[in-house]
PQR file with spaces between the fields and no chain letter, atoms N, CA, C, O and H, PARSE charges and radii, in Angstrom:
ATOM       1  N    UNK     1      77.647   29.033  129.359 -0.4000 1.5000
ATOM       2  CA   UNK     1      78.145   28.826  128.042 -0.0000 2.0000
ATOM       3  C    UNK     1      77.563   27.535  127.497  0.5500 1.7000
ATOM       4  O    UNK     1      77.250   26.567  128.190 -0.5500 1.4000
ATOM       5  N    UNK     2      77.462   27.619  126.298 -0.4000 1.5000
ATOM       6  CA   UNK     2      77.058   26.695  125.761 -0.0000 2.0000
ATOM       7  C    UNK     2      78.133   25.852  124.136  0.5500 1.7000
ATOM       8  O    UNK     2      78.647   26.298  123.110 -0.5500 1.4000
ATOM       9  H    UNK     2      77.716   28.405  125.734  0.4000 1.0000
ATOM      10  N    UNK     3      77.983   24.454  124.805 -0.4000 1.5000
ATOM      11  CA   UNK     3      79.319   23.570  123.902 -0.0000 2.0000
ATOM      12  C    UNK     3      78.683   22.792  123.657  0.5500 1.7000
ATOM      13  O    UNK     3      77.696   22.474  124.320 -0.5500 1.4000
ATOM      14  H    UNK     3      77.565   24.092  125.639  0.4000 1.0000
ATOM      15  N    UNK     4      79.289   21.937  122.014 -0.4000 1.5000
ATOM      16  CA   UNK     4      78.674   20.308  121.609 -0.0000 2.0000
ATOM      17  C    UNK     4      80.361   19.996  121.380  0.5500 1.7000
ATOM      18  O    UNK     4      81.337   20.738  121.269 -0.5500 1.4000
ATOM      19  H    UNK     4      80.091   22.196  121.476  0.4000 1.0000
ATOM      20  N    UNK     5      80.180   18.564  121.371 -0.4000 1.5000
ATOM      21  CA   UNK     5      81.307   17.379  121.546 -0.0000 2.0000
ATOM      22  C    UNK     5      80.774   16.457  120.494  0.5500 1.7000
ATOM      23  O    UNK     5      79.593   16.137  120.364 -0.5500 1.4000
ATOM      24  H    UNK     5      79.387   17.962  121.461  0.4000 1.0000
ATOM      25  N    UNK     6      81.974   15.994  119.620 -0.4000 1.5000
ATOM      26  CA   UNK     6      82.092   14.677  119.118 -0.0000 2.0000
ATOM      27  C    UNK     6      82.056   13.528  119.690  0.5500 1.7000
ATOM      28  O    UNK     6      82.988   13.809  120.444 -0.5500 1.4000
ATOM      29  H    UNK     6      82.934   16.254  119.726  0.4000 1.0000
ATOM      30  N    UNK     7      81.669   11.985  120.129 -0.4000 1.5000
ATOM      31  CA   UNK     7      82.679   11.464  120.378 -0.0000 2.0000
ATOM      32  C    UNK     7      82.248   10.114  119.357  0.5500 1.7000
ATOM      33  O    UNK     7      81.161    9.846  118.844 -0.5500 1.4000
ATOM      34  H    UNK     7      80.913   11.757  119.516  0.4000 1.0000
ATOM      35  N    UNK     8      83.630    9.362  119.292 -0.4000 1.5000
ATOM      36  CA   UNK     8      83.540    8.248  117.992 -0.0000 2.0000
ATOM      37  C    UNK     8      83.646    6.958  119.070  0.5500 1.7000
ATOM      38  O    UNK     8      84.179    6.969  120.180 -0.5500 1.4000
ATOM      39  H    UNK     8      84.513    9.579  119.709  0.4000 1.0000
ATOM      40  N    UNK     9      82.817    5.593  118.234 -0.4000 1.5000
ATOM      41  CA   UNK     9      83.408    4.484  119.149 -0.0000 2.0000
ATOM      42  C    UNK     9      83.520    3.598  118.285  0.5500 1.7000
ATOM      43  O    UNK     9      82.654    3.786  117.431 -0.5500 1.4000
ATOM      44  H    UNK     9      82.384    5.584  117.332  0.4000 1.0000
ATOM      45  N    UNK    10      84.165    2.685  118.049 -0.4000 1.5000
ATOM      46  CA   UNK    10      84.509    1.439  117.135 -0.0000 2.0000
ATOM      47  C    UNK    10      84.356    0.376  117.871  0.5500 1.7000
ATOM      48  O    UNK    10      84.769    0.062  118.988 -0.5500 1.4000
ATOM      49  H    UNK    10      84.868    2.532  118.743  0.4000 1.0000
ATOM      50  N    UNK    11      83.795   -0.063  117.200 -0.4000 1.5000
ATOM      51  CA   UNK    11      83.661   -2.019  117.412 -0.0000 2.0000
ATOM      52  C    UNK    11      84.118   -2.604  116.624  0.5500 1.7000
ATOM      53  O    UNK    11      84.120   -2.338  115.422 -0.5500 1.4000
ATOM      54  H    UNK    11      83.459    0.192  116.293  0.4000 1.0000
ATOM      55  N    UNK    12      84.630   -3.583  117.200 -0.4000 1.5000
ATOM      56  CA   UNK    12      85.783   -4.527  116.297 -0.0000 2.0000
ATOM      57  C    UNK    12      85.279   -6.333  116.568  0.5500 1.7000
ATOM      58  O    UNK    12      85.455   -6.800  117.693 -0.5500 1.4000
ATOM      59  H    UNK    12      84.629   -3.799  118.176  0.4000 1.0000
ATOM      60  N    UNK    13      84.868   -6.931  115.819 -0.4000 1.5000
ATOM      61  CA   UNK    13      84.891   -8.510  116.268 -0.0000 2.0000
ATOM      62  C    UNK    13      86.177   -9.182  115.606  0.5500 1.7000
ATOM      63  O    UNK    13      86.786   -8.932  114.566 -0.5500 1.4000
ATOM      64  H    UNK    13      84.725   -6.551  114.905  0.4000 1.0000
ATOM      65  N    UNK    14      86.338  -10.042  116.517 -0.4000 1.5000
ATOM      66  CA   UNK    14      87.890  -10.822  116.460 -0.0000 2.0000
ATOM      67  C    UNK    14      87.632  -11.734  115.343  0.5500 1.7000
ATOM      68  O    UNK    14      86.797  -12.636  115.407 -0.5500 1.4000
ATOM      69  H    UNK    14      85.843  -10.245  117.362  0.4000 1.0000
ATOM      70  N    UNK    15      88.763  -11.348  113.749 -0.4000 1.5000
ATOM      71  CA   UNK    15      88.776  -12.213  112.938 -0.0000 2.0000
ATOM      72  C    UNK    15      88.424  -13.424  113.173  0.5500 1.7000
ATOM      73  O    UNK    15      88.906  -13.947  114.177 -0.5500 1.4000
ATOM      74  H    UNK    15      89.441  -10.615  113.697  0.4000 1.0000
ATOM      75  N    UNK    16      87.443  -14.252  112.281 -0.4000 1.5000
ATOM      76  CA   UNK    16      87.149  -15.316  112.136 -0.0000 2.0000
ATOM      77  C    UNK    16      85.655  -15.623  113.002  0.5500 1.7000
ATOM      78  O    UNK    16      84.993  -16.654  112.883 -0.5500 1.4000
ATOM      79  H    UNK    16      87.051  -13.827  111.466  0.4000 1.0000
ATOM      80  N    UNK    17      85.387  -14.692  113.712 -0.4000 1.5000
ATOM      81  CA   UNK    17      83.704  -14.550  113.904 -0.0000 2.0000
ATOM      82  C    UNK    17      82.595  -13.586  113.387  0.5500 1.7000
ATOM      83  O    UNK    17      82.545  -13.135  112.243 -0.5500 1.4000
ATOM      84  H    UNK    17      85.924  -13.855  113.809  0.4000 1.0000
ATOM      85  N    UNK    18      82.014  -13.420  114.051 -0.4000 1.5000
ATOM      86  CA   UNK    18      80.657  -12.207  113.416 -0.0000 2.0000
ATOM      87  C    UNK    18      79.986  -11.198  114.490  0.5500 1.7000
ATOM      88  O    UNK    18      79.690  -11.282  115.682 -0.5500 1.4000
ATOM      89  H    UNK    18      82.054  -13.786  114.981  0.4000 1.0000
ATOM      90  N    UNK    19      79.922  -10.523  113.811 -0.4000 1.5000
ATOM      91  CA   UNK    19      79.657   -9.473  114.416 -0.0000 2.0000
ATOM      92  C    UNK    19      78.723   -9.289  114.856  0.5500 1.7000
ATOM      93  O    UNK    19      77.870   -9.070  113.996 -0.5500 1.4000
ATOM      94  H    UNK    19      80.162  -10.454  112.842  0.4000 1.0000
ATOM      95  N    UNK    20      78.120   -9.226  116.507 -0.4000 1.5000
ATOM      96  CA   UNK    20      76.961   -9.484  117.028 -0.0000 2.0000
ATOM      97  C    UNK    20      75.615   -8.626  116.151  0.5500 1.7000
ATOM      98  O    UNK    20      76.376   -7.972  115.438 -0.5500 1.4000
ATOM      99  H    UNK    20      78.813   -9.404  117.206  0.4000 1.0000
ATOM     100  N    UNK    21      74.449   -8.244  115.773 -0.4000 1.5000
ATOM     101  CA   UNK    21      73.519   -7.612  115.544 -0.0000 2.0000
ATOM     102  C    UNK    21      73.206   -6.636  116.205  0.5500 1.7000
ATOM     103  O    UNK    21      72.691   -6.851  117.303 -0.5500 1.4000
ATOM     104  H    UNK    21      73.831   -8.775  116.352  0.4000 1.0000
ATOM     105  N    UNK    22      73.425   -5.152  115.727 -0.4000 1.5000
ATOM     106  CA   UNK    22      72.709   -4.595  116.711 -0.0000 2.0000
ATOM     107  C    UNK    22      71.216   -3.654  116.448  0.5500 1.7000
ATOM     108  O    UNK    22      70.519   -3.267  115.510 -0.5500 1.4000
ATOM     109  H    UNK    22      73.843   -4.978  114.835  0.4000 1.0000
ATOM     110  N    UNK    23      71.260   -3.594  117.847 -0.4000 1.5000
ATOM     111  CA   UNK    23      69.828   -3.300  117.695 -0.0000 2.0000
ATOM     112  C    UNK    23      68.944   -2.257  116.774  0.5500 1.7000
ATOM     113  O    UNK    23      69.679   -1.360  116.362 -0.5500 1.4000
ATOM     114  H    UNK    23      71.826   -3.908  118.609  0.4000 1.0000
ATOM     115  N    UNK    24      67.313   -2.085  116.246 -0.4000 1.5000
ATOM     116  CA   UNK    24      67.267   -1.501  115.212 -0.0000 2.0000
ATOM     117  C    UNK    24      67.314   -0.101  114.850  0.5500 1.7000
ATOM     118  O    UNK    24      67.315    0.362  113.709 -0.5500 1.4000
ATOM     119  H    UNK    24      66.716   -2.813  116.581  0.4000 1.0000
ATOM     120  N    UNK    25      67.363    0.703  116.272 -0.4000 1.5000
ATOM     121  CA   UNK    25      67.727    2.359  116.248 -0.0000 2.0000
ATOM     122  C    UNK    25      69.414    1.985  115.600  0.5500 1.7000
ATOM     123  O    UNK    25      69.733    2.876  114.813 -0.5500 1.4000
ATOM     124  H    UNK    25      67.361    0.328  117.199  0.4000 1.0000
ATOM     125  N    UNK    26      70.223    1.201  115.709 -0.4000 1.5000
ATOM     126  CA   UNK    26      71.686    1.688  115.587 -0.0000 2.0000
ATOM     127  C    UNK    26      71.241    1.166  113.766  0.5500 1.7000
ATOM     128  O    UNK    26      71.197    2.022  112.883 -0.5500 1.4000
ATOM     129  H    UNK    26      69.965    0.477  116.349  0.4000 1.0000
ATOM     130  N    UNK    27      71.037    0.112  113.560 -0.4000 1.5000
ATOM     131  CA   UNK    27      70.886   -0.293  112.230 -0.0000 2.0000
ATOM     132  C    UNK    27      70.347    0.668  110.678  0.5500 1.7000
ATOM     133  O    UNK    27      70.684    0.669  109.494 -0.5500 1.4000
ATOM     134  H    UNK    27      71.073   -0.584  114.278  0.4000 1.0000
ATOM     135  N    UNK    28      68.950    1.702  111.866 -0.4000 1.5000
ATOM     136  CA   UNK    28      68.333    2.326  110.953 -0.0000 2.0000
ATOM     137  C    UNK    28      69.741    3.225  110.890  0.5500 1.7000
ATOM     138  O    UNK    28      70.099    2.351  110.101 -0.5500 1.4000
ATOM     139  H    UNK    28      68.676    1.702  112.828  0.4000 1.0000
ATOM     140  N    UNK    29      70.483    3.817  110.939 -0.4000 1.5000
ATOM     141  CA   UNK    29      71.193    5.057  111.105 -0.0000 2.0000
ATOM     142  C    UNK    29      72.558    4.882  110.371  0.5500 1.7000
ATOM     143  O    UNK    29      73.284    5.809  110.012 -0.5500 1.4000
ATOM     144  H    UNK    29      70.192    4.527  111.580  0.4000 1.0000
ATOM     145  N    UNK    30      72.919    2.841  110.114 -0.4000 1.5000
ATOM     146  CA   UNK    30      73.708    2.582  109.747 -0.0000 2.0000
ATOM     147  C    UNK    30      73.878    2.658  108.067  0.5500 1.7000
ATOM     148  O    UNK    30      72.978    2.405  107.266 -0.5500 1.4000
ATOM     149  H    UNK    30      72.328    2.088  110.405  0.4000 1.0000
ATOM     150  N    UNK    31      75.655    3.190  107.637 -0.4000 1.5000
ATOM     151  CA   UNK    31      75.524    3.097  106.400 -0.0000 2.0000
ATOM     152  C    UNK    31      76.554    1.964  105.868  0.5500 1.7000
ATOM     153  O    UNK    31      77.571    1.715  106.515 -0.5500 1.4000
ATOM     154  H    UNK    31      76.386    3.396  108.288  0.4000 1.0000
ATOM     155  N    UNK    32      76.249    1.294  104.670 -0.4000 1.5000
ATOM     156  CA   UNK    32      77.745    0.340  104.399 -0.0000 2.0000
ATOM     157  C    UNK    32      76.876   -1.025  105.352  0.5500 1.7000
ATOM     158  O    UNK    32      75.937   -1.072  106.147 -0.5500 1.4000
ATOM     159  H    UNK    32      75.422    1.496  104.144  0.4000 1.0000
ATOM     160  N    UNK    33      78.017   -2.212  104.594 -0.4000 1.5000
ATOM     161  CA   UNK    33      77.697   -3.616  105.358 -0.0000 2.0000
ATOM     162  C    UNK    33      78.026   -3.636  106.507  0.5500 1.7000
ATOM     163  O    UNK    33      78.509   -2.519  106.691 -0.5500 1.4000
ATOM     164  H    UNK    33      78.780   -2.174  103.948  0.4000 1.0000
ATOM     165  N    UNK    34      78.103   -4.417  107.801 -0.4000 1.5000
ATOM     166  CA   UNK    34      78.769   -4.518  108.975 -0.0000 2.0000
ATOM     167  C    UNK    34      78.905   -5.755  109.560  0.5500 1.7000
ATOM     168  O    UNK    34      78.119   -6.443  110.210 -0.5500 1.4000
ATOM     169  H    UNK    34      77.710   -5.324  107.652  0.4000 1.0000
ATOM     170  N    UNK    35      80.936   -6.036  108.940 -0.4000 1.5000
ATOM     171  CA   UNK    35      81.430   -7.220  108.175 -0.0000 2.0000
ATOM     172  C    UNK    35      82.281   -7.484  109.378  0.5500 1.7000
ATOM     173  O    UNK    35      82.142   -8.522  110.024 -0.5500 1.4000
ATOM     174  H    UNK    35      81.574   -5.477  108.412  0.4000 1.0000
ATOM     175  N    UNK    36      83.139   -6.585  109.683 -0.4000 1.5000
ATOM     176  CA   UNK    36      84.256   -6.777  110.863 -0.0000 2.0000
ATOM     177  C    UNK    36      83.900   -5.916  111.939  0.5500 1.7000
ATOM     178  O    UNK    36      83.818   -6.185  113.137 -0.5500 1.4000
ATOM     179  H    UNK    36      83.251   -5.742  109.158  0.4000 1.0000
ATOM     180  N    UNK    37      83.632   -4.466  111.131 -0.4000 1.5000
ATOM     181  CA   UNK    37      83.380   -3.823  112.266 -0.0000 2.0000
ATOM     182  C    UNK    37      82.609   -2.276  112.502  0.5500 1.7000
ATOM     183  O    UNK    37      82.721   -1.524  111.533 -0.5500 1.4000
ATOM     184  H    UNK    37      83.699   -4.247  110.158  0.4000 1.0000
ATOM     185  N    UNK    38      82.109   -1.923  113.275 -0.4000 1.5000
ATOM     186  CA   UNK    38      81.208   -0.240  113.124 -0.0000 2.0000
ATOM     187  C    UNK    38      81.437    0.717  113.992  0.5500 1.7000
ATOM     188  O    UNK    38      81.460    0.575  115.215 -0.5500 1.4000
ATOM     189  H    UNK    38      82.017   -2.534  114.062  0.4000 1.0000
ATOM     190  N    UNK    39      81.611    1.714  113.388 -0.4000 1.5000
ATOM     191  CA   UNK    39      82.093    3.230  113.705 -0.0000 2.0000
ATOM     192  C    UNK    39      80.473    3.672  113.883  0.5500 1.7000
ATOM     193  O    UNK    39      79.648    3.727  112.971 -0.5500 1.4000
ATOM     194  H    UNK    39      81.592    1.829  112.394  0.4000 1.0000
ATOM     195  N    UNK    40      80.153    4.096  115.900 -0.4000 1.5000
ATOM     196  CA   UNK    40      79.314    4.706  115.568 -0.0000 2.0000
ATOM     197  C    UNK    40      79.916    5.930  116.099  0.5500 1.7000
ATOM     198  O    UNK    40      81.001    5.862  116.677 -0.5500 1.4000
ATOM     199  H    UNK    40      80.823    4.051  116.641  0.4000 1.0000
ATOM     200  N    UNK    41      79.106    7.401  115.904 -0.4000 1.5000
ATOM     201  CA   UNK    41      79.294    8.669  116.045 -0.0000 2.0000
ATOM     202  C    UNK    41      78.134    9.259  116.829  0.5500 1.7000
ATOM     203  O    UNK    41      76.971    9.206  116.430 -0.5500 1.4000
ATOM     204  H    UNK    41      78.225    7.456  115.435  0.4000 1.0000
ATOM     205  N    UNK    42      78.582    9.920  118.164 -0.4000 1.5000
ATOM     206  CA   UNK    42      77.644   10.686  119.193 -0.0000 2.0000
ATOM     207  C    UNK    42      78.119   12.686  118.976  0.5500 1.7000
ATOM     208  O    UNK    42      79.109   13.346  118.660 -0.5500 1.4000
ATOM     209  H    UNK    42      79.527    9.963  118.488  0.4000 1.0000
ATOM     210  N    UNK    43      76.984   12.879  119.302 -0.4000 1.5000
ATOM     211  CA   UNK    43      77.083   14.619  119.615 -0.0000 2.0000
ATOM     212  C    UNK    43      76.703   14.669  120.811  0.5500 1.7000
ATOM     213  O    UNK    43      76.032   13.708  121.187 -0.5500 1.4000
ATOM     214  H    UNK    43      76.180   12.343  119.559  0.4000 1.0000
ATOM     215  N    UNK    44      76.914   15.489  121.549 -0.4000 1.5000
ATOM     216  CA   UNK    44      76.563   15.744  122.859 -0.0000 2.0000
ATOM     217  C    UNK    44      76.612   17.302  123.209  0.5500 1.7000
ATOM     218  O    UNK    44      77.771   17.717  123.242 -0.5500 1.4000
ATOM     219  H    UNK    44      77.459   16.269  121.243  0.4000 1.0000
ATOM     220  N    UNK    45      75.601   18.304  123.490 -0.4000 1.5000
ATOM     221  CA   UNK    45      75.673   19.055  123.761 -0.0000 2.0000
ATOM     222  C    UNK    45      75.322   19.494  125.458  0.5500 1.7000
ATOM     223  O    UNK    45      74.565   19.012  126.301 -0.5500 1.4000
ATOM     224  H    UNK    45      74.660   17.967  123.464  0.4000 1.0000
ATOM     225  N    UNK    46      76.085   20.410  125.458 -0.4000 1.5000
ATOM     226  CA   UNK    46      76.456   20.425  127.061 -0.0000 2.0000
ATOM     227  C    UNK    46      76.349   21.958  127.341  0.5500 1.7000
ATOM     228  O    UNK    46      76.877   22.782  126.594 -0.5500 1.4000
ATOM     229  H    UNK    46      76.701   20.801  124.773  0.4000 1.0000
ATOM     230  N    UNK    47      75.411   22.406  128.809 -0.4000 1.5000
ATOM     231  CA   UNK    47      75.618   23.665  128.631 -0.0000 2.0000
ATOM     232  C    UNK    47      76.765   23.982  130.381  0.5500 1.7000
ATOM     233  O    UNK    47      77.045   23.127  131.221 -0.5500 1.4000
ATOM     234  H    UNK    47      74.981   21.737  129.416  0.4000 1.0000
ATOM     235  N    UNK    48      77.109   25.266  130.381 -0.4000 1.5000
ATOM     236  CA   UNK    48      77.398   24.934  131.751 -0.0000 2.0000
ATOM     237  C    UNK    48      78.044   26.488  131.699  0.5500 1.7000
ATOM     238  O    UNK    48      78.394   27.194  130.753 -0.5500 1.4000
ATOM     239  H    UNK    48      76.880   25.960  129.698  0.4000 1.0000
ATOM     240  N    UNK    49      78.038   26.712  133.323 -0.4000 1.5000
ATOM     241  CA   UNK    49      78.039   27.822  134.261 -0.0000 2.0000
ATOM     242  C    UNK    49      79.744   27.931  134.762  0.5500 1.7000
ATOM     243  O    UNK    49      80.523   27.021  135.046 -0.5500 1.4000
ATOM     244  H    UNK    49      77.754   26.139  134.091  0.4000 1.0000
ATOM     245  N    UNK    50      79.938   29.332  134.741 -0.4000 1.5000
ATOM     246  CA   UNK    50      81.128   30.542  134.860 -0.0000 2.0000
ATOM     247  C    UNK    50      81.062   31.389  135.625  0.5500 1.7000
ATOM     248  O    UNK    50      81.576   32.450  135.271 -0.5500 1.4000
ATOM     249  H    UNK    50      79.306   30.071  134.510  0.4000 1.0000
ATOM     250  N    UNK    51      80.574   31.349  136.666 -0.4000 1.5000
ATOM     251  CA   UNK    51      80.010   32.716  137.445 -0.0000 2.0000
ATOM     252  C    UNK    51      81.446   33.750  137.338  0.5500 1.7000
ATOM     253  O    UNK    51      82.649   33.507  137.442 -0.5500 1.4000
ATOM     254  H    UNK    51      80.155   30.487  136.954  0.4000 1.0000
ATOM     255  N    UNK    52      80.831   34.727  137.135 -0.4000 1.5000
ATOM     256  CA   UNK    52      82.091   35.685  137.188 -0.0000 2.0000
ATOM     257  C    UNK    52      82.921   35.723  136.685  0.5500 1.7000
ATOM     258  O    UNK    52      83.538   36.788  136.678 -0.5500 1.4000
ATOM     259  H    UNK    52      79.855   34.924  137.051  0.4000 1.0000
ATOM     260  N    UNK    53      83.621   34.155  135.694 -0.4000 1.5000
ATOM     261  CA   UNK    53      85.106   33.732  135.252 -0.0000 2.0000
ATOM     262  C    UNK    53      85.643   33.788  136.694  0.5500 1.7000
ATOM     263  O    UNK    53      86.577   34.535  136.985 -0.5500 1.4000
ATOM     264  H    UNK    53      83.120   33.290  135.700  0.4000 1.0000
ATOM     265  N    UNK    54      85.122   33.096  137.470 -0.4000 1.5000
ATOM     266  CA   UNK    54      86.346   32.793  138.252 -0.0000 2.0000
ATOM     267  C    UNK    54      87.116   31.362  138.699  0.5500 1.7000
ATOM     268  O    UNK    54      87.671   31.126  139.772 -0.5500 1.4000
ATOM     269  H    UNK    54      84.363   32.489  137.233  0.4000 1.0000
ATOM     270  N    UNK    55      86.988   30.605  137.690 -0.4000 1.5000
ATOM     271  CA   UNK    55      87.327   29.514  136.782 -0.0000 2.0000
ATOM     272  C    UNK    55      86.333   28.485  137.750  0.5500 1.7000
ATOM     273  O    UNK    55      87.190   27.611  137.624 -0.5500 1.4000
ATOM     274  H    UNK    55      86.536   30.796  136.818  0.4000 1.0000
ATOM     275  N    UNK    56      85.674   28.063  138.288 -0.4000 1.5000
ATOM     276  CA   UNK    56      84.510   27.450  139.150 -0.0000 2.0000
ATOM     277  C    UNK    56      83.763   26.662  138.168  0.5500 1.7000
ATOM     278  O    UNK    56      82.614   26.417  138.537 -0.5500 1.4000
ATOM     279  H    UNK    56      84.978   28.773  138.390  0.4000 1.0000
ATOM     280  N    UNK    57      84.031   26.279  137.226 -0.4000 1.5000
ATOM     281  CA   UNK    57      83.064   25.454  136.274 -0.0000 2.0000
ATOM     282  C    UNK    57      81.795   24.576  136.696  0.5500 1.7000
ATOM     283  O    UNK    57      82.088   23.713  137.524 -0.5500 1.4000
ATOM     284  H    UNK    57      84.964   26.478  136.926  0.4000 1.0000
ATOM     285  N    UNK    58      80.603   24.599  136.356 -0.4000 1.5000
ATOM     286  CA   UNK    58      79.641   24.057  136.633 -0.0000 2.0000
ATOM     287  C    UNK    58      78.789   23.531  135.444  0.5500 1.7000
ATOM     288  O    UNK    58      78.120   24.216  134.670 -0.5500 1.4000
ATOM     289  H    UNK    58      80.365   25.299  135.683  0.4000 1.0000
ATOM     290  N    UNK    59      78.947   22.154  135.448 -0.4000 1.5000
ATOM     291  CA   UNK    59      78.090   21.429  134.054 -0.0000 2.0000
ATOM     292  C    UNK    59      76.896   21.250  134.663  0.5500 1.7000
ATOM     293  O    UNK    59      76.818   20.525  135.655 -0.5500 1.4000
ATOM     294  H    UNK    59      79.491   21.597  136.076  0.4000 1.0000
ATOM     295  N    UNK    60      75.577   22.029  134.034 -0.4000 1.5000
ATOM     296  CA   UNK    60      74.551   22.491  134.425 -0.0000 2.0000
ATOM     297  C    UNK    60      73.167   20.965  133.488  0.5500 1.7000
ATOM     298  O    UNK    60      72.183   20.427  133.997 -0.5500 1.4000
ATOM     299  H    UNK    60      75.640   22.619  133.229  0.4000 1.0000
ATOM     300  N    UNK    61      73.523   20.857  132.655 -0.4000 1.5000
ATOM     301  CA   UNK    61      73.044   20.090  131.468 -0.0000 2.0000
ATOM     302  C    UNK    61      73.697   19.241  130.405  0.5500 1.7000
ATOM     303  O    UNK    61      74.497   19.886  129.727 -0.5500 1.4000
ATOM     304  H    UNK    61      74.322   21.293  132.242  0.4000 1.0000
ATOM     305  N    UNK    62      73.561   17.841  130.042 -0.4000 1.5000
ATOM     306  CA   UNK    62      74.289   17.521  129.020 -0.0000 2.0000
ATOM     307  C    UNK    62      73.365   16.341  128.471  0.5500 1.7000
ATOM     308  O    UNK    62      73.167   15.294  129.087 -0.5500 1.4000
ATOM     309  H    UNK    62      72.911   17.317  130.593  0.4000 1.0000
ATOM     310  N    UNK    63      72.837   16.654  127.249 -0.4000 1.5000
ATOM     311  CA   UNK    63      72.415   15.712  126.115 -0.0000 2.0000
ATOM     312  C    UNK    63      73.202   15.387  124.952  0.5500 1.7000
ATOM     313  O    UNK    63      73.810   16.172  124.224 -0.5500 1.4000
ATOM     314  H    UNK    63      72.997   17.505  126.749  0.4000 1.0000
ATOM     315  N    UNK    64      73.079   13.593  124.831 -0.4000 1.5000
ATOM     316  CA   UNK    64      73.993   13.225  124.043 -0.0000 2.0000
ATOM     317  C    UNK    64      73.007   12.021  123.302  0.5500 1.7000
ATOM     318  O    UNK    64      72.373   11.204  123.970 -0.5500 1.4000
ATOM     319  H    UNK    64      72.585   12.955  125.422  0.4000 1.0000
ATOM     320  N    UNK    65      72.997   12.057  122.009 -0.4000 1.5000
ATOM     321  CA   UNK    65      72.493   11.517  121.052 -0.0000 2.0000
ATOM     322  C    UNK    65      73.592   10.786  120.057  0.5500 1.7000
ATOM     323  O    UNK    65      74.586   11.410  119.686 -0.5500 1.4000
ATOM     324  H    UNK    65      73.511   12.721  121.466  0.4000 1.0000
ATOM     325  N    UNK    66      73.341    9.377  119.636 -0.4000 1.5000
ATOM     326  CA   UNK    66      73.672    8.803  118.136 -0.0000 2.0000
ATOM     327  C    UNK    66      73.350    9.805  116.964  0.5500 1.7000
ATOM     328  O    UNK    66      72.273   10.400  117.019 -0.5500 1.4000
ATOM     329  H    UNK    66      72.533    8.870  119.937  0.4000 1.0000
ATOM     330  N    UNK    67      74.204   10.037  115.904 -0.4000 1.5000
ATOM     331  CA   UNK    67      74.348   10.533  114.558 -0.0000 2.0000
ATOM     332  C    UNK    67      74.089   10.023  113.289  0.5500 1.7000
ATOM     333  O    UNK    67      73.153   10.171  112.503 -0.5500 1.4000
ATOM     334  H    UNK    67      75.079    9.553  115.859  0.4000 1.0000
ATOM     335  N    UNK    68      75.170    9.364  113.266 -0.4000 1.5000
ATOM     336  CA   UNK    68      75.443    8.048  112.471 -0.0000 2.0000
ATOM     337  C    UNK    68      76.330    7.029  112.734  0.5500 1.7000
ATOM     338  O    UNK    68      77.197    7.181  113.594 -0.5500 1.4000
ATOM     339  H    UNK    68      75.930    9.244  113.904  0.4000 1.0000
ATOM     340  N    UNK    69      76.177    5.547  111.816 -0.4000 1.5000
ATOM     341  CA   UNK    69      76.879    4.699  112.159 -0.0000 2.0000
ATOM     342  C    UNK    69      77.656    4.539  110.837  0.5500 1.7000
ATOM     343  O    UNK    69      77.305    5.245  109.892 -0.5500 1.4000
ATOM     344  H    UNK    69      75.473    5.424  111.117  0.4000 1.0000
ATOM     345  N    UNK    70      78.810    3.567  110.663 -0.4000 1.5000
ATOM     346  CA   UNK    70      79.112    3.336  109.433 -0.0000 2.0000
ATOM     347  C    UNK    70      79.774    1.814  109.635  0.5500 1.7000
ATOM     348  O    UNK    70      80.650    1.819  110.500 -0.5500 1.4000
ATOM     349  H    UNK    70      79.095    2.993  111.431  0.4000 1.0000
ATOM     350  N    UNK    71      79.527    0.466  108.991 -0.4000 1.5000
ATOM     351  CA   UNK    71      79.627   -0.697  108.976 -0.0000 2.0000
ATOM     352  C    UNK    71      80.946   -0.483  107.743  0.5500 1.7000
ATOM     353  O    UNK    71      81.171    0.404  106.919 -0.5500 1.4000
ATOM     354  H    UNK    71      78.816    0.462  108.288  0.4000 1.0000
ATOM     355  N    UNK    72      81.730   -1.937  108.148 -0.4000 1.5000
ATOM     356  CA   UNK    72      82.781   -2.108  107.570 -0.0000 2.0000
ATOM     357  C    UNK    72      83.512   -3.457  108.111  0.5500 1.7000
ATOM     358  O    UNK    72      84.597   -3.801  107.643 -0.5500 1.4000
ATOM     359  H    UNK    72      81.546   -2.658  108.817  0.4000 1.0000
């Protein structure tokens, strides 16, 4: 079978500092300033094995890529 996944991650810098730089793959992808803090967003598609349904799950493959980011 074959599945994709969301997953979200937030970064937060502690009022009253700055927010480290990051690097320029995350930047190109970013939308909005990035003031306090950035939401980036992954997909990950995953394939994986059922023999028979006899509930035996086997994750055979899994690629996971950046989407977008969004600064705030």
């Amino acid at each position: 079978m074959f599945f994709t996944t969301r997953h979200y991650e937030k970064q937060t810098a502690y009022a009253g500092t700055t927010f480290p730089t990051p690097n320029k793959d995350v930047l190109a992808l970013t939308k909005g300033e990035i003031k306090q803090s950035l939401m980036l967003e992954f997909v990950s598609n995953e394939v994986a094995l059922d023999p028979k349904g006899q509930g035996k799950v086997t994750i055979l493959g899994r690629i996971q890529g950046m989407t977008s980011a969004e600064g705030s």
